[in-house]
N, C-alpha and C positions, 0 to 999 in steps of 0.2 A: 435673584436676577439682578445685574447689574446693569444700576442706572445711571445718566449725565444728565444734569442739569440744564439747558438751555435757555436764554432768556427771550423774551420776544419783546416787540414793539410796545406792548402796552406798560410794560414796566422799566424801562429805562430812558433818561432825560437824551435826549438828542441835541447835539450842536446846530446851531441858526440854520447850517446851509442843510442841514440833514432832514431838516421838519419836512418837508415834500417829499422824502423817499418813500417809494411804495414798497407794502411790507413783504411782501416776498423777496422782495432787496437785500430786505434787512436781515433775512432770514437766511439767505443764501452766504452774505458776510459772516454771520456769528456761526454756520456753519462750517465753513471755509477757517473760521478760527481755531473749533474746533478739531478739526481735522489735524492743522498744525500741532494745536498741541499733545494730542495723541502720539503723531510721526517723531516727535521731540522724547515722548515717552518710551517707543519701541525702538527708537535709540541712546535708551539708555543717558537721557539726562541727569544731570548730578542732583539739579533742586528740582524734583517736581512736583506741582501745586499739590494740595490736601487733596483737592479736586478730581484728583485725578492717579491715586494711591490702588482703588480698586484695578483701574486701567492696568496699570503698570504690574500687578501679581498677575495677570489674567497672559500679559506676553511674556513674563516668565515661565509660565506653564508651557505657553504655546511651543517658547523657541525650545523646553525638555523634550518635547515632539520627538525631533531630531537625533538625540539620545537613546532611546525606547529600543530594549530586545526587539530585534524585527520578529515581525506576527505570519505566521503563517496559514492561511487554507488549507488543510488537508485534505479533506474530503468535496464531494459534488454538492451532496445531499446534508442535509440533517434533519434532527430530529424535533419533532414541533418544540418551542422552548430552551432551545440546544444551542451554543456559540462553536460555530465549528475554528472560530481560531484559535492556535494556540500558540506558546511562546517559548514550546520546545523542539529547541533548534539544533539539540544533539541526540536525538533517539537513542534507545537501543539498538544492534541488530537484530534483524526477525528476518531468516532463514526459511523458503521452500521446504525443506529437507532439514529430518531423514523420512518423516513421515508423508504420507500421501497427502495429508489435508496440507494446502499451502497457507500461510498468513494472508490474513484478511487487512492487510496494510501494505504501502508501498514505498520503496527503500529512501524516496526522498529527493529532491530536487538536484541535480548534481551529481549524485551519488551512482559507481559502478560496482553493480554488485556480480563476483563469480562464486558460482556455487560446484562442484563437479564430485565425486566420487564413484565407487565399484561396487556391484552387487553378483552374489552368486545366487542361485536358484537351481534348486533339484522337484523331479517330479519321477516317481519310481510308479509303474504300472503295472498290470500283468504281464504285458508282452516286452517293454522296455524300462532301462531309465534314460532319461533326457535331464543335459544340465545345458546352464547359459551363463556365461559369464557377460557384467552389461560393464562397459565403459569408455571415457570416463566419467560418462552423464554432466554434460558440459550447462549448465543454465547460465545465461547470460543477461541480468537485469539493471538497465539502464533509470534510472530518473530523469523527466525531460524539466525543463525551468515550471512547469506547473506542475508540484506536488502531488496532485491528487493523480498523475498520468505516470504508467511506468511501462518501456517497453522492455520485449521479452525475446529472448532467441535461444534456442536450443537443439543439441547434436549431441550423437551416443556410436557407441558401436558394440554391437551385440557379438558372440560369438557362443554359436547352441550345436551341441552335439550329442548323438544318440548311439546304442549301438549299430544304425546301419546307414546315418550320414553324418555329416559334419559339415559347417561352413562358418565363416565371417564376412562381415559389412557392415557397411554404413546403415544407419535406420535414416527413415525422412527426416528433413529438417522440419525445427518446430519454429511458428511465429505468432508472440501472442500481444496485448496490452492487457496493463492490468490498471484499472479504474476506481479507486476509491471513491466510494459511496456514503458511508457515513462513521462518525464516531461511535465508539460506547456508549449508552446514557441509562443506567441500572440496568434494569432488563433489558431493554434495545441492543442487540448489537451492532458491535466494528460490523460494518460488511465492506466487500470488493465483489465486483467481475470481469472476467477473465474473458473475451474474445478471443478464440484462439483458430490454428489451424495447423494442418500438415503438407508441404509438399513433398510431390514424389521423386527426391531424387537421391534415395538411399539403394542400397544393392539388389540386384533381382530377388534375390528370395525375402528382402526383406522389407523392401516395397508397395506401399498399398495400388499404387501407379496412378492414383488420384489425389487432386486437392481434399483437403478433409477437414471442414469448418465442425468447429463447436462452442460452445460456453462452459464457464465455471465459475457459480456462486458461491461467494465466499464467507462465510460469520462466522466471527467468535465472543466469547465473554472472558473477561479476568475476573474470578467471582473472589479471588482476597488476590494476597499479595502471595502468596504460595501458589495456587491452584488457579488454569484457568481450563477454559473448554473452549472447542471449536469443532463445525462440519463443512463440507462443501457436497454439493448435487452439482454434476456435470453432464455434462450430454453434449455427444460427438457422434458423427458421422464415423463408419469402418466396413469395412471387406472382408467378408467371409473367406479364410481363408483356404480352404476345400473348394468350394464353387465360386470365388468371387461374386460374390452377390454381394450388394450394398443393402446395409441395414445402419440401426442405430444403437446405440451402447450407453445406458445410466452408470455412472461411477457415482456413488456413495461411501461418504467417511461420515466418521465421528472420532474426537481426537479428546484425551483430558493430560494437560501437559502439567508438569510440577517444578516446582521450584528446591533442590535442593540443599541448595548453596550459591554465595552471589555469580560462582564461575558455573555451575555444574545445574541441568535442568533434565528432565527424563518426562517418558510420553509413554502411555498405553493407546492402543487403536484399532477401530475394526475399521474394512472399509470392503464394497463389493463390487465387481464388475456385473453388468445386467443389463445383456445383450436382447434387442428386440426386433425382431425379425429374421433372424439368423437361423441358419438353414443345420451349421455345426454345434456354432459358439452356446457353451451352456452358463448359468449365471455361478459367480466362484466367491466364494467368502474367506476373509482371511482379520488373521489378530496380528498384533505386532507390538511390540514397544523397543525403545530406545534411550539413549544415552547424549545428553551434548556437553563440551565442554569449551568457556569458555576462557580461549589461550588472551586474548588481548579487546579489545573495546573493537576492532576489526575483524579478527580470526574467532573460528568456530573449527573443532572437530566433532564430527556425529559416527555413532557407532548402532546399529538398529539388527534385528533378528524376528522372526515371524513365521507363521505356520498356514496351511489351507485348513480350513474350518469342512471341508465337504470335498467329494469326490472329485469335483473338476475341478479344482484349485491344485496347483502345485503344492507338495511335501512342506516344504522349509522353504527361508532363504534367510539371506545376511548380507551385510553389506559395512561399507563407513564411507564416511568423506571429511572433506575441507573445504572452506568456503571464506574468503575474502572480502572485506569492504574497502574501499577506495573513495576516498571523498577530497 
């Protein structure tokens, strides 16, 4: 702890006309001097006293303040014991896509992120086959000046055809925010959630014709520098497509992603749709993994392929994209 010496009244000689000063006087004068000579200090004076050497290292430090990588909040939350600032101010990229689980972080203050690519999807029946071609699966995320806050916009356009119809459209637009929650802290995961919604203003057939709120929670873990894992539980409101009846919909993932070079990273994944109350809709399990590659500290292309695990899932599908950062 840094100290100053002060003197008071009882140990210093006072001049004639000074002996009647009351000491709180006197107190406020050697006070008032000191003060000066501090101000003398934090401007940087050429000679100053011995006295006063502590002082002068202490506003050195203070004015490096100034200097200092800016720190950033990322998260809402943390974890008991846990500094959620940090002093990395250039991220990686972390990409929604190709996989269903999205990252459990958000792209950053500032920062515009476009994600979009094309998927194809077959499902071969007894009575038909049905494909979909989906794009260009436009995700739109925004950083607002507080970090921990990211908004979300998104638009697609489907085009499914069978042997006895065929059509294309718009699907509803999406609007979500995504809310950083906490850091990593060993076992603890990154988490985010995801407030999101749909409205109705994509093509007749492809339309749910209702607003359609839901969540998605988000956690992962980096368990080394190679290998990390991540899941999301989501639950959304949806329309039976057969009777339009309103029910609700569990999506579940589980994702374990790799590292297999500083540009190049790959993902295995299940995840399952599990509709509840649904009069049609039956619950559909699927595997998946993928492919990314990174072209630049900006640029990302993903390449992904996958299968139905059970009878109401779709056959196959496959897909790729590209995705941009803008900061």
């Amino acid at each position: 702890m840094l100290t100053a010496w002060i003197p008071n009244e009882s140990n210093i000689m006072l001049p004639p006309h000074n002996q009647t000063a009351p000491a709180h006087l006197l107190r406020s004068r050697y006070f008032a001097l000191l003060v000066a000579l501090l101000s003398s200090q934090i401007l940087n004076a050429e000679e100053p006293p011995v006295l006063f050497e502590s002082i002068r290292d202490v506003s050195v430090v203070v004015m490096k303040i100034d200097h200092l990588v800016p720190q950033r909040n990322p998260t809402l939350f943390r974890w008991r014991g846990q500094s959620t600032v940090s002093s990395d101010t250039d991220p990686p990229m972390a990409t929604d896509r190709p996989d269903v689980t999205e990252a459990s972080s958000t792209v950053g203050s500032g920062v515009l992120q476009f994600e979009t690519g094309y998927t194809y999807m077959e499902d071969r029946t007894a009575d038909q086959l049905k494909q979909s071609h989906s794009f260009p699966e436009v995700l739109l995320r925004y950083g607002t000046p507080t970090d921990w806050l990211e908004l979300r916009f998104a638009t697609n356009i489907s085009h499914q055809k069978s042997e006895t119809t065929s059509f294309t459209g718009r699907e509803d637009l999406y609007f979500g925010a995504k809310l950083a929650l906490t850091l990593q802290d060993g076992f603890y995961p990154e988490m985010a959630l995801v407030p999101q919604m749909t409205v109705p203003t994509g093509a007749g057939e492809l339309t749910s014709g209702k607003l359609l709120p839901g969540v998605n929670w988000l956690y992962g873990w980096d368990l080394n520098d190679l290998v990390s894992t991540a899941g999301s539980t989501q639950f959304n409101f949806s329309v039976d497509e057969e009777t339009g009846k309103d029910y609700t919909e569990w999506i579940q993932t589980w994702t374990v992603g790799y590292s297999l070079h500083d540009q190049i990273g790959a993902y295995t994944e299940w995840f399952a749709f599990i509709p509840h109350g649904s009069d049609s809709a039956r619950t559909e399990h699927y595997a998946n993994c993928g492919l990314t590659f990174q072209a630049t500290d900006d640029i990302q292309w993903d390449i992904r392929t996958g299968m139905g695990l059970n009878d109401a899932a779709a056959d196959w599908f496959t897909g790729i994209g590209l995705s941009f950062r803008f900061r």
